[in-house]
C-alpha positions in Angstrom: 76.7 29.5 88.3 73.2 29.7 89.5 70.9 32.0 87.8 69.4 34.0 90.7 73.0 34.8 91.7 74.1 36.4 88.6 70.5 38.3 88.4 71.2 39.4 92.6 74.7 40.7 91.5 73.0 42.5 87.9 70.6 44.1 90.5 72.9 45.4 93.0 75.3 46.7 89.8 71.9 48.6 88.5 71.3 50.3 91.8 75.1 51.3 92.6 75.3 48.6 95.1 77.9 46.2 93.5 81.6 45.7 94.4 84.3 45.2 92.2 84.3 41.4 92.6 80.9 41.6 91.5 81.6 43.6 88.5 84.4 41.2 87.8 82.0 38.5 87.8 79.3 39.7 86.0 81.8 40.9 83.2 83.2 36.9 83.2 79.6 35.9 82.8 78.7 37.8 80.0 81.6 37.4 78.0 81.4 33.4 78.2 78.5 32.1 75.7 76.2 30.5 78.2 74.7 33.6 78.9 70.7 33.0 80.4 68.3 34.1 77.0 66.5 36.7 79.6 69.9 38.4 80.5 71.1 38.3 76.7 70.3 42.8 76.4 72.7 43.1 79.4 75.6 41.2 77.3 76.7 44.3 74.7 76.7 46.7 78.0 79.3 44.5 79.9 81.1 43.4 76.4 81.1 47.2 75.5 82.5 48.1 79.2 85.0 45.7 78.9 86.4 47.1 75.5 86.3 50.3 76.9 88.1 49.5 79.7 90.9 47.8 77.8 91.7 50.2 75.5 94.1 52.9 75.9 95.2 55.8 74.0 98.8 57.5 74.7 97.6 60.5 73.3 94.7 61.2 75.3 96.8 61.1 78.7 99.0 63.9 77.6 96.0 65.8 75.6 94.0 65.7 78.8 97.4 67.3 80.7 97.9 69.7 78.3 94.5 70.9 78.3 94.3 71.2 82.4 97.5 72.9 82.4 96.3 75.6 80.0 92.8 75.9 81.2 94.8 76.6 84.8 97.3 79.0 83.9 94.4 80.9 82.3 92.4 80.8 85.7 95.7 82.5 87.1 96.5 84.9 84.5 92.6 86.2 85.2 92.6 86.0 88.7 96.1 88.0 88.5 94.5 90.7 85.6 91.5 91.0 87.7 93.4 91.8 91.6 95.7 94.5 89.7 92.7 95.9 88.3 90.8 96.2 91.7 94.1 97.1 93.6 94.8 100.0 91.0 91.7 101.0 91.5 91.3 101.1 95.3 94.8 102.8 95.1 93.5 105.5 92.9 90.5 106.2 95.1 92.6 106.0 98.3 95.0 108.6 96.8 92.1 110.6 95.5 90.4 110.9 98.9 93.6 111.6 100.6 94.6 114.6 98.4 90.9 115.5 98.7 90.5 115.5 102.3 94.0 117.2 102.7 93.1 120.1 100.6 90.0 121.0 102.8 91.6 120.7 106.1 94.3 123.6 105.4 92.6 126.7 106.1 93.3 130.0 104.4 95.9 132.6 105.5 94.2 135.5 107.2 95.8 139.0 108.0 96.3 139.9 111.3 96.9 143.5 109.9 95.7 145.4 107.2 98.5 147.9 107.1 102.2 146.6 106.4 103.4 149.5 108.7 101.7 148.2 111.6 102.4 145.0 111.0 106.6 145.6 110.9 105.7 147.8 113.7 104.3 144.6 115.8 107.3 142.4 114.6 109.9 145.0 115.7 108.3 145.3 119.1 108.3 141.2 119.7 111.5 140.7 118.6 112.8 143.0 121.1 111.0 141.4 124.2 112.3 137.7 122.4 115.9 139.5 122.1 116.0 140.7 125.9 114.7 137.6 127.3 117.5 136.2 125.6 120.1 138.7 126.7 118.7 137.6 130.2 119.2 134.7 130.2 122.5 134.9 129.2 123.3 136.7 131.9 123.3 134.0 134.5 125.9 132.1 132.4 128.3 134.4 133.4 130.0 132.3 136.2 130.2 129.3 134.0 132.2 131.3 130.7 134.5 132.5 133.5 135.0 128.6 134.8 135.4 128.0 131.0 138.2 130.3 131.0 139.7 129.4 134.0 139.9 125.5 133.1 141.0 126.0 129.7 145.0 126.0 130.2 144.4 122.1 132.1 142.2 121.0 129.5 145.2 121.6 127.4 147.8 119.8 129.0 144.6 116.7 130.1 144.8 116.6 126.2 148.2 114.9 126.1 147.6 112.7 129.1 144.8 111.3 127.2 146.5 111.4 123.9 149.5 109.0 125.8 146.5 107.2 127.6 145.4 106.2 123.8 149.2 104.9 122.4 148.9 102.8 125.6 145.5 101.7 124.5 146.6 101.1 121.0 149.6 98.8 122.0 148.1 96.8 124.4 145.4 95.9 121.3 148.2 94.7 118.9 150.1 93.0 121.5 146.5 91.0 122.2 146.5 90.2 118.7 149.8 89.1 118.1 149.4 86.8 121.3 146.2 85.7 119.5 148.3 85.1 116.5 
């Protein structure tokens, strides 16, 4: 291989430049012993690379898991403390202001009357008008208590035409079902 091509690929791989093939390549160069006397310092760092690259440890795979997995189910188990902390304590202030606010808006009872006497006085006097407005209107029911009365006797006897309506009813379901049978 030519010189300059090897130090063109070394360059490109120093600024970021360099594709895999290149890598490849350089890594081949250096690890053969007809390595250029300039480029001998750049030799250990491929050598090294390629060790590095080659060796594997079983352990470190699931190590590595492990420690994700705990690192993330402590994220959660924060996350989780910290929103029932804030939600308990927006639903303490909500319930605080509430209660709060409800007490002020009731306002106090206030006496119409001083004197009980007059009071039970007032209250006798508007039950009556309550009670005669009542009795009035009563009164123009009248006609429809005497229909009541006069309907009564066929209501009666309607009750066993519709109780013999019903047995009629009744068979015709079960004769549907055992047809359906």
């Amino acid at each position: 291989m030519e010189l300059e091509i090897i130090k063109y690929k070394l360059q490109k791989y120093v600024d970021g430049e360099s594709s895999l093939e290149d890598e490849k390549l350089l890594h081949d160069y250096f690890s053969g012993d007809d390595v250029a006397a300039e480029l001998i310092p750049y030799r250990d760092l491929f050598t090294g690379l390629g060790e590095l690259s080659t060796r594997e440890d079983p352990l470190l795979e699931e190590a590595l898991m492990d420690y994700i997995l705990e690192t993330e189910h402590r994220e959660k188990t924060t996350y989780r403390r910290l929103w029932q902390t804030v939600s308990g304590i927006a639903a303490i202030l909500l319930v605080a202001l509430l209660v709060i606010n409800y007490n002020d808006d009731k306002p106090g009872w206030k006496d119409t009357y001083s004197d009980p006497e007059q009071a039970y006085a007032e209250a006798t006097l508007t039950l009556q008008y309550v009670a005669g407005k009542y009795q009035k209107g009563l009164a123009h029911l009248q006609p429809v208590r005497k229909l009541n009365e006069a309907t009564a006797p066929m209501s009666t006897g309607f009750g066993l035409v519709n109780k013999g309506f019903q047995q009629i009813e009744n068979l015709d379901r079960m004769n549907e079902k055992l047809k359906n049978e």
